[in-house]
Phi, psi and omega in degrees: 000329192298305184322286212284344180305275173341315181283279224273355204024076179261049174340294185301329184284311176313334175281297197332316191309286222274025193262286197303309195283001154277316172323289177301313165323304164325329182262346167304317218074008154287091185276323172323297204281315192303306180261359150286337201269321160341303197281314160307311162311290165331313199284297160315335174294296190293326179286329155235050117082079176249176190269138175261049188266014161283352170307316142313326143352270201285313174293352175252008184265335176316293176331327184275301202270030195046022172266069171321275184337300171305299179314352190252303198307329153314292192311339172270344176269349182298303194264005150299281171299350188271291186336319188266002153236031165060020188257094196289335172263352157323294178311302181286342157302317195284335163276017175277293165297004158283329180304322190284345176277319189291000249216296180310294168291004170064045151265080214262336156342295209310330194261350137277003164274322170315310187272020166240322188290278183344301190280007165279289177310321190249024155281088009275193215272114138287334180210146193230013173260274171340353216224322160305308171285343168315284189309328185300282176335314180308310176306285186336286210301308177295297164308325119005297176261025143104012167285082178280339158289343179274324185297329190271324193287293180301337162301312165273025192272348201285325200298315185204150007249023157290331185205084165333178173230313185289001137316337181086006183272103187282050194311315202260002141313339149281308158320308187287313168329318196274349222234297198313327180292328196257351168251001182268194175267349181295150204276322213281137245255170192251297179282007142245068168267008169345256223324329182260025178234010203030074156173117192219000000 
C-alpha cells in the first residue's frame, strides 16, 4: 500500500495509511512503533501541506505516557495549523486537549479556560461528543476542588435541551465511551471517535 501510495503520489491517501498503521500500533500500547507512523505522517503532511490532524494523533499518545510538555506543545501546533487554515472543528478538538493536559497536571484554571474556548467554537453544536466531554471534564475539575454545585450544574446540563434525547442520541453511552478512550491507553484521540461519533 506504502509503495503504490508513492508510485501514484496519492499523498493525501498515503498520510491516512500511515495515520491508520499509528492507530494500530497505538491501540497494540506499541507507542514506539505509534509515533514513528505518527511521525512519518507529519513529515508528509508538512512537506505537502496537507490536513494535520495527526498532530493530534501524536499529542495523545505523548498525554497517555505522561509527557505533557510534548503533548501541548502537538496540541499548539495542532491548533496553529487549525487558525490558519481556518479548520473550526479542528480548533475546537484541539483546545479541548490542551485542557486535558492542564486537567493532568491540576492547572484546573487554566483547563477550564481551554474547555470554555471549545465550547464556545461548538456554539452552536458541531460536534456533540466534543462538546459533551468539554462540559464533563469541565465538571471534573470543579468537583475536583470540591465545587459540587458547579460540577452538579454542569453535568446535568449535558441531559436537556443541548443534547435532546428524542433526537436517538444516546448521549451518556457516547460519553462514557469518550471519556473511556481518553482515560485508557489507546493513541486514537476521544475525539475521533468519530463516523459514529460526529467528529473527525
Amino acid at each position: 500500500v506504502l509503495a503504490a501510495g508513492e508510485a501514484l503520489e496519492a499523498w493525501d491517501n498515503l498520510r491516512r495509511v500511515y495515520e491508520t498503521y499509528g492507530n494500530v500500533a497505538g491501540g497494540e500500547r506499541n507507542t514506539e512503533q505509534a509515533e514513528y507512523f505518527y511521525g512519518k505522517a507529519l513529515a508528509l503532511a508538512e512537506e505537502r501541506k496537507l490536513v494535520k490532524q495527526v498532530l493530534c494523533n501524536l499529542g495523545e499518545v505523548r498525554r497517555l505516557q505522561g509527557r505533557y510538555k510534548e503533548a501541548l506543545s502537538c496540541y499548539r501546533a495542532y491548533l496553529d495549523w487549525a487558525l490558519k487554515t481556518g479548520a473550526t472543528r479542528h480548533e475546537i478538538i484541539a483546545n479541548h486537549n490542551i485542557g486535558m493536559v492542564y486537567v493532568a497536571e491540576r492547572d484546573f484554571e487554566q483547563a477550564r479556560d481551554f474547555f470554555d474556548r471549545s465550547i464556545h467554537l461548538n456554539t452552536p453544536i458541531r460536534s456533540r461528543t466534543t462538546a459533551a466531554l468539554s462540559l464533563a471534564m469541565k465538571g471534573c475539575t470543579f468537583e475536583t476542588e470540591g465545587a459540587h454545585d458547579a460540577a452538579f450544574a454542569l453535568h446535568a446540563f449535558l441531559d436537556e435541551p443541548l443534547f435532546p434525547r428524542d433526537r436517538g442520541f444516546d448521549m451518556s453511552g457516547h460519553l462514557s465511551l469518550a471519556l473511556g478512550h481518553y482515560f485508557s491507553s489507546s493513541s486514537k484521540p476521544a475525539a475521533f471517535t468519530s463516523s459514529g461519533y460526529s467528529c473527525a
